[in-house]
C-alpha positions as CSV (number, residue, x, y, z in Angstrom):
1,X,-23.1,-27.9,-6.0
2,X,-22.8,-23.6,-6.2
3,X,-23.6,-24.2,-9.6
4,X,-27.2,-25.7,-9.0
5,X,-28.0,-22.8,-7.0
6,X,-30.2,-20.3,-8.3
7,X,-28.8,-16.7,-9.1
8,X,-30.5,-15.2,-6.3
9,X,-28.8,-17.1,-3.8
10,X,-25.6,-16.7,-5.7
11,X,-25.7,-12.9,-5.5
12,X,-26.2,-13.4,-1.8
13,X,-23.2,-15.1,-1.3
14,X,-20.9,-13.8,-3.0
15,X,-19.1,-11.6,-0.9
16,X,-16.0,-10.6,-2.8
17,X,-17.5,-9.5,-6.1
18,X,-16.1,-6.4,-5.4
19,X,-12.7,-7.8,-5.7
20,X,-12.6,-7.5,-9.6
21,X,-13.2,-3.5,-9.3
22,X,-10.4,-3.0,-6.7
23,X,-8.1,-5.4,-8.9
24,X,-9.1,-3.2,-11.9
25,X,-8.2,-0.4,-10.3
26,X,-4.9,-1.3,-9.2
27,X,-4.1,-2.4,-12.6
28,X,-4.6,0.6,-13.9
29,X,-2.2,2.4,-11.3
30,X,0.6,0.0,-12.4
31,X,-0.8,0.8,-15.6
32,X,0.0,4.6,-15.5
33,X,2.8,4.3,-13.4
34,X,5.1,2.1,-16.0
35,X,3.8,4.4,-18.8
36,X,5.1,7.4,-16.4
37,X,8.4,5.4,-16.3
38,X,8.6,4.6,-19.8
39,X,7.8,8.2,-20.4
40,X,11.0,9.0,-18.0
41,X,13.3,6.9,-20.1
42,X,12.0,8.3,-23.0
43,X,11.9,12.2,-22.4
44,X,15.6,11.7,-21.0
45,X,16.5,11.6,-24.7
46,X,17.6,14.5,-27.3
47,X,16.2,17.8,-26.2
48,X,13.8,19.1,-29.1
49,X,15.3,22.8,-28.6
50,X,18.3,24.8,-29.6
51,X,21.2,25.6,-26.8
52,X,22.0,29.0,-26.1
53,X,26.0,30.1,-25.7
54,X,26.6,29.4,-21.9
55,X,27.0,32.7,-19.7
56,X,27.5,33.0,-16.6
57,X,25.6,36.0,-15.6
58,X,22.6,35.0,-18.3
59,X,20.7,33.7,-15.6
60,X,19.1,30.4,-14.5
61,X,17.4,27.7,-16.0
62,X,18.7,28.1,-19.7
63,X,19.9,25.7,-22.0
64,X,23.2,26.3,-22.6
65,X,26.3,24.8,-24.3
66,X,29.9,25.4,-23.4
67,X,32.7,24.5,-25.9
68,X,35.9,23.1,-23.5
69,X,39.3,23.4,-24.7
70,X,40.9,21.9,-21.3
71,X,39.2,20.8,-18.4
72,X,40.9,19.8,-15.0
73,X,40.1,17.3,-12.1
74,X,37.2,16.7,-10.1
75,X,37.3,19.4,-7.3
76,X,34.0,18.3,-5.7
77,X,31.5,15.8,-5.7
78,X,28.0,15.8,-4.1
79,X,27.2,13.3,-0.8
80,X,26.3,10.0,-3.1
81,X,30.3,11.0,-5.7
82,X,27.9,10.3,-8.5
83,X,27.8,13.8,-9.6
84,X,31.3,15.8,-10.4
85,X,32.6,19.2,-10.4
86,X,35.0,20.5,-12.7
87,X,36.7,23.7,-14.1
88,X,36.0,23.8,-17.5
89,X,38.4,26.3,-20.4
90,X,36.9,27.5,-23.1
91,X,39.1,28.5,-26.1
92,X,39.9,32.0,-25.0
93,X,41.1,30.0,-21.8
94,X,38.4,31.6,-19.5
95,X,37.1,28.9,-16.8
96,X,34.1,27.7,-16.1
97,X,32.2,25.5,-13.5
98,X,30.4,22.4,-14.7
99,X,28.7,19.3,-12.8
100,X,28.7,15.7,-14.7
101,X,26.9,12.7,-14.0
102,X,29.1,9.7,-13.1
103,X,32.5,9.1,-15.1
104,X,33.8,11.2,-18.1
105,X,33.0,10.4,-21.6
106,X,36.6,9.6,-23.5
107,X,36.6,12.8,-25.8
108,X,36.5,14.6,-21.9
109,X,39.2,12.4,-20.8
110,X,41.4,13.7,-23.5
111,X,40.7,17.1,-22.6
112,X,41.7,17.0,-19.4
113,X,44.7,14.7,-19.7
114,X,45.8,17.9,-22.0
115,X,45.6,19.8,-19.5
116,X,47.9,17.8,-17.3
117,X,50.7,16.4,-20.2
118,X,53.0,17.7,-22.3
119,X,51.4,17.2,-25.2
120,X,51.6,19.2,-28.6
121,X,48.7,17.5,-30.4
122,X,45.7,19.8,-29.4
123,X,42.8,17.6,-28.7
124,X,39.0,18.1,-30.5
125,X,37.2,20.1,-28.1
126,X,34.3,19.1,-26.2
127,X,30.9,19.9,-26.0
128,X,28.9,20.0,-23.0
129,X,25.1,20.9,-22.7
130,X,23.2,21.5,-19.8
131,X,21.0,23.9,-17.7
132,X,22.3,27.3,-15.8
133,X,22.2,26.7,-12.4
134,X,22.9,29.3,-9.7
135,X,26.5,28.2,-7.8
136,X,25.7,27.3,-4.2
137,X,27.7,28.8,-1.0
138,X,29.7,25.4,-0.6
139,X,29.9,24.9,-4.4
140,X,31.9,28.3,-4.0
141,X,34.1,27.5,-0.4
142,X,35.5,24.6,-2.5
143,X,35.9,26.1,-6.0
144,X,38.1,29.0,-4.7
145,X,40.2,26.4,-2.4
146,X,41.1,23.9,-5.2
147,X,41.4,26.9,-7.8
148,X,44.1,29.1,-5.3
149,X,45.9,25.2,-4.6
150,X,46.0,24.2,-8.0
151,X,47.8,27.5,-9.3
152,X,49.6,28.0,-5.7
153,X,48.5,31.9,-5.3
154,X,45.4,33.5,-3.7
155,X,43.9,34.6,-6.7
156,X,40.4,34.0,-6.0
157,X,38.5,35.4,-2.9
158,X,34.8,35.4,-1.8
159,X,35.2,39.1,-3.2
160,X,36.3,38.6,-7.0
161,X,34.7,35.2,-7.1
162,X,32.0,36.5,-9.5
163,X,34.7,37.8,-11.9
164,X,36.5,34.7,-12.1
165,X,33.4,32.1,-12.4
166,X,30.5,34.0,-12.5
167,X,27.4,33.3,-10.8
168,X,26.2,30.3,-12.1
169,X,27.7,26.9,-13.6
170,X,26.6,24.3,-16.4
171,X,24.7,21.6,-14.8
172,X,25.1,18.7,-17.6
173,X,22.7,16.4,-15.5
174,X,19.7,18.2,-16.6
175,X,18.5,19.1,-19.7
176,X,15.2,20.7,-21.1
177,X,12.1,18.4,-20.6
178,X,10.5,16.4,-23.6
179,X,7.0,16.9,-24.4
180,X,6.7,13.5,-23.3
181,X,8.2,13.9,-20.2
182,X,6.1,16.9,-19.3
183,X,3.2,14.0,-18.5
184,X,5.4,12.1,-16.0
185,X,4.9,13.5,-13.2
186,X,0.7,13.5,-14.0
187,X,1.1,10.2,-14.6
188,X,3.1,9.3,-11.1
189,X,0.4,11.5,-9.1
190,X,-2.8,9.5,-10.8
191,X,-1.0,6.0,-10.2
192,X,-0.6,7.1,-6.7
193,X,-4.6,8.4,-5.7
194,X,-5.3,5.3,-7.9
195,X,-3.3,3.1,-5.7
196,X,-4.6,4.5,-2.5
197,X,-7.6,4.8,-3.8
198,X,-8.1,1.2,-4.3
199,X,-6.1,0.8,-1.0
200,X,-8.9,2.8,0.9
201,X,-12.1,1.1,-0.7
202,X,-10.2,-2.5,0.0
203,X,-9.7,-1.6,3.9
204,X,-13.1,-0.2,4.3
205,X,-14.7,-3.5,2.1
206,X,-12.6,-5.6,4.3
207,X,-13.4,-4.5,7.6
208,X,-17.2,-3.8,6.6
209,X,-19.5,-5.5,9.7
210,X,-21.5,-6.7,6.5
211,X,-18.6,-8.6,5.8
212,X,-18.7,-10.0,8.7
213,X,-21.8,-11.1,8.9
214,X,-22.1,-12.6,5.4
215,X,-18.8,-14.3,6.3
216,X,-20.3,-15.8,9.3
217,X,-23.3,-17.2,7.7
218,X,-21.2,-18.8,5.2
219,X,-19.4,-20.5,7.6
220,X,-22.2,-21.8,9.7
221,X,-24.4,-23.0,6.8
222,X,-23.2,-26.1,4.6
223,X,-23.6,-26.0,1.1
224,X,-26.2,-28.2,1.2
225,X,-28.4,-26.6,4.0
226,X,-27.7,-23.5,1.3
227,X,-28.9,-25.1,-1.6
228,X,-32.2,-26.3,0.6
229,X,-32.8,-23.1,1.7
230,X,-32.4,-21.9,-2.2
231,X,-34.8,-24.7,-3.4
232,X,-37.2,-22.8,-0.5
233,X,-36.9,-19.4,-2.1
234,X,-38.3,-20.9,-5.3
235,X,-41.4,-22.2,-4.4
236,X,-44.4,-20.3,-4.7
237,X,-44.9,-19.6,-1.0
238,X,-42.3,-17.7,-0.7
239,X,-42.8,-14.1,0.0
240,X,-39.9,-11.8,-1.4
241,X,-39.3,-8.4,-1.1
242,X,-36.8,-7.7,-3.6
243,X,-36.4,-3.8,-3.2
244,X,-35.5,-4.3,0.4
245,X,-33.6,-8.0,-0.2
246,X,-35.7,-9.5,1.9
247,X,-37.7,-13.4,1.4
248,X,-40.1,-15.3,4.1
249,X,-39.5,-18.9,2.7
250,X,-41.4,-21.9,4.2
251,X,-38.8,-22.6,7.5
252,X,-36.3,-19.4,7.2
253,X,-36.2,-15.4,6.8
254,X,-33.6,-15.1,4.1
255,X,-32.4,-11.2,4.8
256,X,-29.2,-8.9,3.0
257,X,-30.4,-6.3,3.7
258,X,-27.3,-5.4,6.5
259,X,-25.2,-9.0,5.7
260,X,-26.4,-12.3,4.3
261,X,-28.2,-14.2,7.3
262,X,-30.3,-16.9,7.3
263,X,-33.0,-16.8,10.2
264,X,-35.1,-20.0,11.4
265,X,-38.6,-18.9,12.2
266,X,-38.2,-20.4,15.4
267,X,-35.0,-18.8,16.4
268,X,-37.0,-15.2,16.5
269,X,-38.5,-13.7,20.1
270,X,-39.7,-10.6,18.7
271,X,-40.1,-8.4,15.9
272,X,-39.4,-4.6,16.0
273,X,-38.5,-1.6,14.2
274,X,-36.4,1.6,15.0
275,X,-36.2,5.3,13.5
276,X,-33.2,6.9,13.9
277,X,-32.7,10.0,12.1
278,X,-33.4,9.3,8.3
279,X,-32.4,5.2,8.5
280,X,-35.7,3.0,9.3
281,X,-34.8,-0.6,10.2
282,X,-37.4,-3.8,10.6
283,X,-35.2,-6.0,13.6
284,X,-35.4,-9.2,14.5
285,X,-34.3,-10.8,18.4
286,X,-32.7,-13.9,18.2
287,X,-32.2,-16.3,21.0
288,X,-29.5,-14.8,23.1
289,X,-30.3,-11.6,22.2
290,X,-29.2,-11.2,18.9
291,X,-30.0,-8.6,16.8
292,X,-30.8,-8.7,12.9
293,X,-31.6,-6.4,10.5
294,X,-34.5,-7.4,8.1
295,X,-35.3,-4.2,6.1
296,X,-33.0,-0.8,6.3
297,X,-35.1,2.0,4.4
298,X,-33.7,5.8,4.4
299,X,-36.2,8.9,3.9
300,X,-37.5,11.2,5.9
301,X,-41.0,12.9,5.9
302,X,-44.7,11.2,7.4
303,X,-45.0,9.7,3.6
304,X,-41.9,7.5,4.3
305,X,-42.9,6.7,7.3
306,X,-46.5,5.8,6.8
307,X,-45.0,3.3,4.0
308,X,-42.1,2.0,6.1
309,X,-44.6,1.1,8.9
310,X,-47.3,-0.3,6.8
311,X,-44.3,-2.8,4.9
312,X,-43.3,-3.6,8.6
313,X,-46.7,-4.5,10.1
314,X,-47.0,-6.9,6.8
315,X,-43.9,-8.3,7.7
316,X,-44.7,-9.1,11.0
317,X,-48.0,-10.5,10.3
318,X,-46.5,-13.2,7.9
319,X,-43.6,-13.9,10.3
320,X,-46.4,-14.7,13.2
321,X,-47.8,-16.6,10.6
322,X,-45.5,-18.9,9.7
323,X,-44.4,-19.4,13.1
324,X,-47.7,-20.5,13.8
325,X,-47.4,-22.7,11.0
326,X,-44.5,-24.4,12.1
327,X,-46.2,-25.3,15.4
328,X,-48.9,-26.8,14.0
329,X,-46.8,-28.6,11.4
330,X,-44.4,-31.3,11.7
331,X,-41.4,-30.8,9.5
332,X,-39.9,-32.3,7.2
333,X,-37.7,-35.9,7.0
334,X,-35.6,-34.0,5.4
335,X,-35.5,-30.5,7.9
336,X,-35.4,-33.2,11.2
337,X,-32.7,-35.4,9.5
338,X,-30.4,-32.2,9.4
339,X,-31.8,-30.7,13.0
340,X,-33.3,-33.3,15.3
341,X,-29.7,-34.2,16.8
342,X,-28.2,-30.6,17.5
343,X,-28.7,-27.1,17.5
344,X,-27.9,-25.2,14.7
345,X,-25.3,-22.7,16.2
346,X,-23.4,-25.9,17.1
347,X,-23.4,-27.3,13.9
348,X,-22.4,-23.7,12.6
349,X,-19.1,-24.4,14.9
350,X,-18.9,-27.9,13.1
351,X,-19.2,-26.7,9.4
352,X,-16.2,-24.6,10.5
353,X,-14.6,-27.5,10.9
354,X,-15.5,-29.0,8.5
355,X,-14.1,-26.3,6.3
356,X,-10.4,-26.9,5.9
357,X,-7.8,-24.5,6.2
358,X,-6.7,-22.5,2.7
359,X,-3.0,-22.3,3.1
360,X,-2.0,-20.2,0.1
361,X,-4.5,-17.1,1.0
362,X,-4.1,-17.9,4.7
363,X,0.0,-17.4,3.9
364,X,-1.1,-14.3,1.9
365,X,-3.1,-13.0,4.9
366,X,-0.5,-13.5,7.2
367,X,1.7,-11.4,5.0
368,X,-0.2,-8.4,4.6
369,X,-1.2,-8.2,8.5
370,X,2.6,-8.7,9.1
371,X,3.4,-6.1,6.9
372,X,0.5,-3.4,8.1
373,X,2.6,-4.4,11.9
374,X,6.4,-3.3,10.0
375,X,4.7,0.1,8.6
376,X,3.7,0.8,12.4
377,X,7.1,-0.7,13.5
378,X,9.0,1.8,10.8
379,X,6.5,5.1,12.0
380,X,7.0,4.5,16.0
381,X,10.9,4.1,15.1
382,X,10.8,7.4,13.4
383,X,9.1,9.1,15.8
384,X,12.2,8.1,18.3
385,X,10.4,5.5,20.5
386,X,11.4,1.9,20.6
387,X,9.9,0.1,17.7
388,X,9.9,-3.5,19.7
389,X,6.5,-3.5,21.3
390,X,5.2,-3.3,17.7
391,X,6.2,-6.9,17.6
392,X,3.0,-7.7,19.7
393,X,0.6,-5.8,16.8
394,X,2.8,-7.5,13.7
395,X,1.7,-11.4,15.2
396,X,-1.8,-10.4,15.8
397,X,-2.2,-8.4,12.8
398,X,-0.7,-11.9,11.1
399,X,-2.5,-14.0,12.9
400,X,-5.9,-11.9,11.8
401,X,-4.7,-12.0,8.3
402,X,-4.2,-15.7,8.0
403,X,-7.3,-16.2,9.3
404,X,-9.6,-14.0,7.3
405,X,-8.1,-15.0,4.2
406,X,-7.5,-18.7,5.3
407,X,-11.1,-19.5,6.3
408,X,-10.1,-20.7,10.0
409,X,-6.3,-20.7,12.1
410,X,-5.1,-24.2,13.0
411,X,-1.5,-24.9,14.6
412,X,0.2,-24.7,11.4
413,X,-1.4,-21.3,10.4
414,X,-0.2,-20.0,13.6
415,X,3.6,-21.4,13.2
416,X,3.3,-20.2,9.9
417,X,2.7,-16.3,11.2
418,X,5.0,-16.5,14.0
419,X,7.6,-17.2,11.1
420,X,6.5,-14.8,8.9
421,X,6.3,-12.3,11.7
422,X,10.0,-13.1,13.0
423,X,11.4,-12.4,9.1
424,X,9.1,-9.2,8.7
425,X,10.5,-8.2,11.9
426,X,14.2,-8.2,10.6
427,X,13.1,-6.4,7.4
428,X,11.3,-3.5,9.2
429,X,14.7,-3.1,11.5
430,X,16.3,-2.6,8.0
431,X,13.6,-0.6,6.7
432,X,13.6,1.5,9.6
433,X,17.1,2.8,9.4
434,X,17.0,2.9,5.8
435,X,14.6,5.5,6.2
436,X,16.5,7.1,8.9
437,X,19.0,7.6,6.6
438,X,17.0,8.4,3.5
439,X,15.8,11.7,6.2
440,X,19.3,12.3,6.4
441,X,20.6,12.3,3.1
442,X,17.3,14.4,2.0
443,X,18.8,17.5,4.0
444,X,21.1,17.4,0.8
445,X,18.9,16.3,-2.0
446,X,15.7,15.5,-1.9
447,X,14.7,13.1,-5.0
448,X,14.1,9.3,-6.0
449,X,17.5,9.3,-7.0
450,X,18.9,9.5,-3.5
451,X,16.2,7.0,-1.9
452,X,17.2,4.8,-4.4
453,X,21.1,5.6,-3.6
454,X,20.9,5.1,-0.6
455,X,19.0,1.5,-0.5
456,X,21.0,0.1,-3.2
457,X,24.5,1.4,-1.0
458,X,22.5,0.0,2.0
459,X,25.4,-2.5,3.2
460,X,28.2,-0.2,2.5
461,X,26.5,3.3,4.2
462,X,26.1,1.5,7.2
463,X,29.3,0.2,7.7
464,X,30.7,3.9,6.6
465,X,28.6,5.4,9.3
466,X,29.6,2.6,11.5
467,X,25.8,1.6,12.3
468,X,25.3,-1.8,12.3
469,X,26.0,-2.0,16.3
470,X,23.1,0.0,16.8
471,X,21.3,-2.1,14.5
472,X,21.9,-5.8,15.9
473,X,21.5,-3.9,19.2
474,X,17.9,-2.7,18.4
475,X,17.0,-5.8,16.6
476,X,17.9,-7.8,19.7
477,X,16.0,-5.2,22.0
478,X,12.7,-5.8,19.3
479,X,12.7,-9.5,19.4
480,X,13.0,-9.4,23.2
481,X,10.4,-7.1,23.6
482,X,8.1,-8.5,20.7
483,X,8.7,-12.1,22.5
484,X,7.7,-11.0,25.7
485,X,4.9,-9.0,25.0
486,X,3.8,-11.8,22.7
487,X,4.4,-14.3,25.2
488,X,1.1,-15.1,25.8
489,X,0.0,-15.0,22.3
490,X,3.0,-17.5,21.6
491,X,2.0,-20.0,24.5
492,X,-1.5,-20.5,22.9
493,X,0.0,-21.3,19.4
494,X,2.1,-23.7,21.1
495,X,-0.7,-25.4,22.7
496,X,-3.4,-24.9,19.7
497,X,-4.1,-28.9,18.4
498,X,-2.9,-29.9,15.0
499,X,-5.3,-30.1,12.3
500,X,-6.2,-33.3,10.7
């Protein structure tokens, strides 16, 4: 039946053309932000310049090389043991410090295991490249321990450190950046105003009164009273003010000018109009004192006004009019066959029902509020409080979602989001001290590389720190609190009637 509607009326009601923008722009943020990541893998590759001889006073930042004759044990790792220290010789047996990524390459292993065994074949030496780095105060504390235990003699204090090791190491985990790579980190940041970009114009679309209304009017007006109303605005009575969305068909005002309504003459008490700074509205009083906006006009200056008021008084004048009209008239077979048995508000509650529930969306809904609920559940367990009351705000924030997207909340919708709100609980526990340690761990390093360490080692740095007490402890005290303050929310569900 939408398709024997007129454009017009299909421009009215559709509320969500917007969508296609927002989606748009969302693609576009994944867009840039698996080019930046391709980029990543792809600057991580050969560096396009020519190592300098490592020294250890040349400074920072400098790509260097170091040729290693010998090269003994780890004698320090950083907080995640992915990255290694070692003392590195070169061939006039002078050491060196050097950090490595993850485990030795085998023409390393050689080199160290010469150090260690008799051997009289002299391996090939080894060539590491990397960037300068300055050697941090506890790189040094453990340097000089393991150096004075491994060759059982003071030699190296806090003094002569410098002369033994200098004052900087080879950090082989870095290397010069790519030309490519020099775009990552442009690419990351436009994916990310993109993304909350989009993020902001869908929030503000979404809870837009406009919306609202639109969404209201849909809901009490059948498609068939819609295409009725659509076969008015065609006929050559109708008076249609196009700049200001506004038409005066035979029975109905047909306004968009604030939200799609549909108005029957007789519903209206009065017609006014109100100036409030530059934004000049023609309103309409329904029965029970509801308000409606016919015509919103912006400007400032007696011109504007003079033109505003003129278009206004017309307006009225036809609207007293037709109301006259209709008083005089008898209507339709076809208008009392759809009105002489009950008033239209009511049958706005019955085209509701009418309406059946859309489980998928409703589901989808349901998930987003839920999840909106765990970000606030994550921030007021960061800020030290107790997270649980945010239980309340997950289920309503679910039970909004389901119903916005899900045209109407039955019993099942509601079972459905006290499910999804029991799971999403449990995940924003775990979120919550996954963050917690994430702060923790960023004290030491700061970088994607450690979030991701530490939520792939989730299981095992929470056993290590013995946490998961305080974990089942403050899950329990969330789902008590979440269950009592949503006790009443919970009762209603219960009680809601199944949907046919």
């Amino acid at each position: 039946m939408n398709n024997q509607m007129s454009g017009k009326m299909k421009r009215m009601i559709r509320l969500y053309r917007w969508a296609i923008p927002v989606a748009l722009v969302y693609c576009m943020a994944f867009s840039f932000l698996f080019a930046g990541a391709a980029f990543k893998l792809l600057g991580g590759g050969v560096p396009q310049t020519d190592p300098e001889k490592f020294n250890v006073y040349g400074g920072a930042d400098i790509y260097s090389s170091l040729e290693g004759r010998m090269m003994t044990f780890e004698f320090a790792s950083d907080f995640k043991e992915t990255n290694h220290y070692y003392f590195v010789y070169d061939e006039e047996s002078l050491p060196y410090i050097i950090q490595v990524h993850g485990n030795l390459s085998k023409e390393a292993l050689k080199i160290q295991s010469y150090l260690y065994e008799d051997s009289k074949e002299e391996p090939e030496p080894v060539s590491f490249y990397g960037i300068a780095a300055p050697i941090e105060e506890n790189i040094r504390k453990y340097a000089i321990e393991s150096y004075n235990e491994m060759w059982e003699e003071d030699l190296v204090t806090e003094d002569n450190f410098s002369d033994y090791f200098g004052e900087y190491y080879l950090d082989t985990t870095r290397k010069p950046e790519s030309p490519v790579s020099k775009n990552v980190s442009l690419l990351f940041l436009w994916s990310a105003m993109l993304a909350l970009a989009a993020t902001a114009y869908l929030a503000a679309k979404l809870t837009d009164p406009r919306l609202k209304k639109s969404r209201a009017t849909l809901k009490a007006w059948t498609e068939e009273k819609l295409l009725f109303v659509d076969r008015q605005l065609a006929q050559p009575g109708t008076s249609a003010y196009e700049k200001e969305k506004l038409y005066l068909t035979q029975d109905y005002i047909v306004t968009n000018a604030e939200g799609f309504e549909i108005l029957p003459y007789q519903s209206i008490e009065r017609i006014f109009h109100t100036v409030a700074g530059p934004n000049m509205r023609l309103m309409a009083e329904s029965s029970g004192q509801k308000y409606h906006t016919l015509i919103l006009t912006k400007g400032t200056g007696s011109k504007k006004k003079e033109a505003f008021q003129e278009l206004a008084d017309r307006i009225k004048r036809k609207i007293e009019d037709r109301k006259e009209e209709q008083l005089r008239d008898t209507l339709t077979s076809e208008i009392l066959t759809d009105f002489k048995t009950e008033d239209w508000r009511a049958e706005a509650a019955a085209s509701l029902e009418e309406k059946g529930t859309r489980l998928i969306p409703g589901i989808v809904g349901a998930l987003i509020g839920a999840l909106i609920g765990a970000a606030l559940w994550v921030l007021i367990g960061q800020i030290g409080f107790i997270a649980g009351i945010a239980g309340f705000v997950m289920l309503k924030l679910s039970l909004g979602g389901f119903e916005k997207l899900g045209r109407r909340l039955d019993k099942r919708g509601a079972i459905i989001c006290l499910f999804i709100t029991a799971g999403m609980i449990f995940g924003a526990n775990l979120l919550d001290y996954g963050v917690s340690m994430t702060r923790a761990y960023f004290e030491f390093e700061a970088s994607f590389e450690t979030m991701a360490y530490v939520f792939s080692n989730f299981g095992k740095l929470m056993s290590e720190m013995d946490m998961w007490k305080g974990f089942f402890v403050d899950l329990a005290i969330g789902y008590g609190l979440s269950v009592w303050s949503s006790l009443g929310a919970i009762r209603a569900i219960m009680s809601m009637q199944v949907s046919e």
